[in-house]
GUKELO-643210 format. One record per residue (C-alpha): x, y, z. Coordinates in Angstrom, 1 decimal, decimal comma. Layout:
BEGIN
@east X&north Y&up Z
...
***
This chain:
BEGIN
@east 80,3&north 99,7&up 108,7
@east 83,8&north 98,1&up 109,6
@east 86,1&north 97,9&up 106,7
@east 86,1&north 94,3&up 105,8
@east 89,9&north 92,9&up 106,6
@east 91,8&north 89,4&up 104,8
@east 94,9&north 88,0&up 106,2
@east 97,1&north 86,1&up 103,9
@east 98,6&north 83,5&up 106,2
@east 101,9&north 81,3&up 105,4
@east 105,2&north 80,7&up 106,6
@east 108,3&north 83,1&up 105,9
@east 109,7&north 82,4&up 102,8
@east 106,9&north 80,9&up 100,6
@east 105,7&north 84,3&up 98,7
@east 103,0&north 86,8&up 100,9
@east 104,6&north 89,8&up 99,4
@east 105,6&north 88,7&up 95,9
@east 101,8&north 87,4&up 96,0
@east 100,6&north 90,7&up 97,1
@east 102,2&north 93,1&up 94,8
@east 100,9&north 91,0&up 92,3
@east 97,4&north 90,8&up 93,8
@east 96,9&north 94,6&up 94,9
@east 97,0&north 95,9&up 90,6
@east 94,5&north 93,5&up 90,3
@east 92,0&north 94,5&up 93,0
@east 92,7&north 98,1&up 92,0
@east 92,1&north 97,3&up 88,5
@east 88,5&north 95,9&up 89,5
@east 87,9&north 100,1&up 91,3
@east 88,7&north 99,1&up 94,9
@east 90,9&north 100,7&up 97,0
@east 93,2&north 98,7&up 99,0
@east 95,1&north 99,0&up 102,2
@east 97,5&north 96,4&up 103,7
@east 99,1&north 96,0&up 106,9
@east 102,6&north 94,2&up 107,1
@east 103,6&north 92,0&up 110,0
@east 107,3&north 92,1&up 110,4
@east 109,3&north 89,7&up 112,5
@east 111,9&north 91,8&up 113,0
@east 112,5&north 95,0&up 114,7
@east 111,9&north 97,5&up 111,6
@east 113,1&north 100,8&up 111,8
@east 111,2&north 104,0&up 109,8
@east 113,2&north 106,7&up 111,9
@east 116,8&north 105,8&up 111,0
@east 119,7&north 108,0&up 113,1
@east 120,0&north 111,3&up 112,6
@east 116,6&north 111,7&up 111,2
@east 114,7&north 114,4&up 113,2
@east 111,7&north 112,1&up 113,8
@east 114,7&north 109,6&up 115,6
@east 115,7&north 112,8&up 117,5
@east 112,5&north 113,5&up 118,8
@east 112,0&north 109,6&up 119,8
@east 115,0&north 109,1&up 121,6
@east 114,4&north 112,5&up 123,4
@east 111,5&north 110,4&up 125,1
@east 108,4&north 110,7&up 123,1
@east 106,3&north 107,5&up 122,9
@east 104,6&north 108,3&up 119,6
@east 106,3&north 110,5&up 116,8
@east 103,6&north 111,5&up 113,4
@east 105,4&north 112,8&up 110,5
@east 103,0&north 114,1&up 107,5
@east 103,6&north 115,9&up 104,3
@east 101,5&north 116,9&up 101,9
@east 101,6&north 113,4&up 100,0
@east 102,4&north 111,2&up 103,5
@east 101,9&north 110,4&up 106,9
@east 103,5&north 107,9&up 109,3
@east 102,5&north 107,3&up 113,0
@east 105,4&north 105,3&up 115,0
@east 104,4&north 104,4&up 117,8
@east 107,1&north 102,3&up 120,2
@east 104,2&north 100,2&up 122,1
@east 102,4&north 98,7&up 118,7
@east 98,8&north 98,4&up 118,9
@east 96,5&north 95,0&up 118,2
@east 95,9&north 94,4&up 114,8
@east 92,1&north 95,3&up 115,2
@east 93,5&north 98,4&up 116,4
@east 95,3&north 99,0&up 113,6
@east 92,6&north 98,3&up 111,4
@east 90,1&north 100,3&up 112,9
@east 92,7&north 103,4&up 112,0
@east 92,6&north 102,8&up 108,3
@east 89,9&north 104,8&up 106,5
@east 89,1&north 105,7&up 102,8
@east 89,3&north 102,0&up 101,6
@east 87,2&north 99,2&up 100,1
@east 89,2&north 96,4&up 101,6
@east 92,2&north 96,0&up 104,3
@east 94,6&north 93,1&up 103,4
@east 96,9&north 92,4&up 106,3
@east 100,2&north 89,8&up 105,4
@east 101,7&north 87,8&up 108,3
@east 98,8&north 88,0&up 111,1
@east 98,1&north 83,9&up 111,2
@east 97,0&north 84,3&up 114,9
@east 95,3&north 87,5&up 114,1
@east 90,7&north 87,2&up 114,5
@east 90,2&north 88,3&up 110,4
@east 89,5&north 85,6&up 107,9
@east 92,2&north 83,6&up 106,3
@east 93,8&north 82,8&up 103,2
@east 96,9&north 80,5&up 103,2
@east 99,2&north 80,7&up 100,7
@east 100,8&north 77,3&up 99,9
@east 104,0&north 76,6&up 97,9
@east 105,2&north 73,1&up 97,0
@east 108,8&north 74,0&up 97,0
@east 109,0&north 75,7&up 100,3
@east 108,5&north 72,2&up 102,2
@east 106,3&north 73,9&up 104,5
@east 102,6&north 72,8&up 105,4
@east 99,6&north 75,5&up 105,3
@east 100,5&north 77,8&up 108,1
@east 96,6&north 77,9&up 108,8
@east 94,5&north 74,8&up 109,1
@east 92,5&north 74,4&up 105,5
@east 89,3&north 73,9&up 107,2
@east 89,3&north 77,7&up 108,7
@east 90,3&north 79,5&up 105,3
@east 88,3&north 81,4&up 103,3
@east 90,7&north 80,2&up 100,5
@east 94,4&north 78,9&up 99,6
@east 96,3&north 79,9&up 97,0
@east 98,9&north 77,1&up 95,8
@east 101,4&north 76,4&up 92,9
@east 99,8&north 72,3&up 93,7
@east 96,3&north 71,0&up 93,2
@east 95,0&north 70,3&up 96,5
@east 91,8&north 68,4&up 98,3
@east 90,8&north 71,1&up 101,0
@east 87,1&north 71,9&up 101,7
@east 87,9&north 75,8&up 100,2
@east 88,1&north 77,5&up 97,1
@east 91,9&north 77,4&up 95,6
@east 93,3&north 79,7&up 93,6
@east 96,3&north 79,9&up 91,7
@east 99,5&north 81,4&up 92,5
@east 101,2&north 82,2&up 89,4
@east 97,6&north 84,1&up 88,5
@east 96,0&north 86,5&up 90,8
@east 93,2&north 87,8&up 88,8
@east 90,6&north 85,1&up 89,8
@east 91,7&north 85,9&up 93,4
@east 90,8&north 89,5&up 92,7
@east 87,3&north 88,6&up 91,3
@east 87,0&north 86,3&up 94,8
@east 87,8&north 89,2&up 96,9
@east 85,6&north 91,4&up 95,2
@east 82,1&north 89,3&up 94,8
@east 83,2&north 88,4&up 98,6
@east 82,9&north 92,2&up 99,4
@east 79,5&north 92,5&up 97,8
@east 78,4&north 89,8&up 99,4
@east 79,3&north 91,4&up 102,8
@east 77,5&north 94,7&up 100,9
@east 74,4&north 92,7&up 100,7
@east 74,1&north 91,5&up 104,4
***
């Protein structure tokens, strides 16, 4: 069975990973073991100058794995597709991916009043929103300044998908 995956959907800005890091204790807290997978915007860089797994990329290789006994990191200079991605992760209850609003997992927007932007995801298509405002959407809503109840959500949400 696939590893279930959520993607918290909203515009730069209003709070994914402050949300997050709030969330993830949470989950853990409920025994589930948790795996995200960031979108970034911009062109990160893990293999800085001078570092030997830099050397080895810009001696041509197209992917470069570095592992320790406590890490591993694959770079990789053509990404893959989120499901991809996904498919890669093992050893976890539940994959949470941040920034993949186009992506084909289920949704949950996260809405703040003060960032002046609208749901980044149309409210009809989420599994849930998570706002700092009351809202009228046709979905659960959960707050923002209190992720426990999103962690129960999550969880009976994965039992549920046990049970089918």
């Amino acid at each position: 069975m696939a590893i279930p995956v959520i993607s918290f959907a909203a515009y730069s800005g209003s709070g994914k990973t402050t949300y997050l890091t709030s969330l993830i204790p949470c989950l853990k807290n409920l025994g589930l073991r948790i795996a995200v997978i960031k979108h970034d915007g911009h062109d990160f860089q893990m293999d800085r100058p001078g570092t030997d797994t830099h050397r080895l990329a810009a001696a041509g290789a197209d992917t470069v794995a570095i592992v320790s006994q406590k890490k591993f990191a694959l770079i990789q200079h053509s990404p893959p597709s989120i499901e991809d991605i996904a498919a890669r992760i093992q050893d976890v209850d539940l994959i949470l991916t941040e920034g993949f609003k186009h992506g084909p997992f289920p949704k949950i927007a996260l809405y703040r009043q003060a960032s002046e932007q609208p749901l980044a995801v149309p409210a009809d298509t989420c599994l849930a929103i998570v706002s700092d405002v009351p809202l009228d959407v046709p979905c659960p809503v959960f707050p923002l300044d209190d992720p426990k109840p999103m962690a129960v959500f999550l969880r009976e949400q994965l039992m549920q998908k046990k049970g089918d």
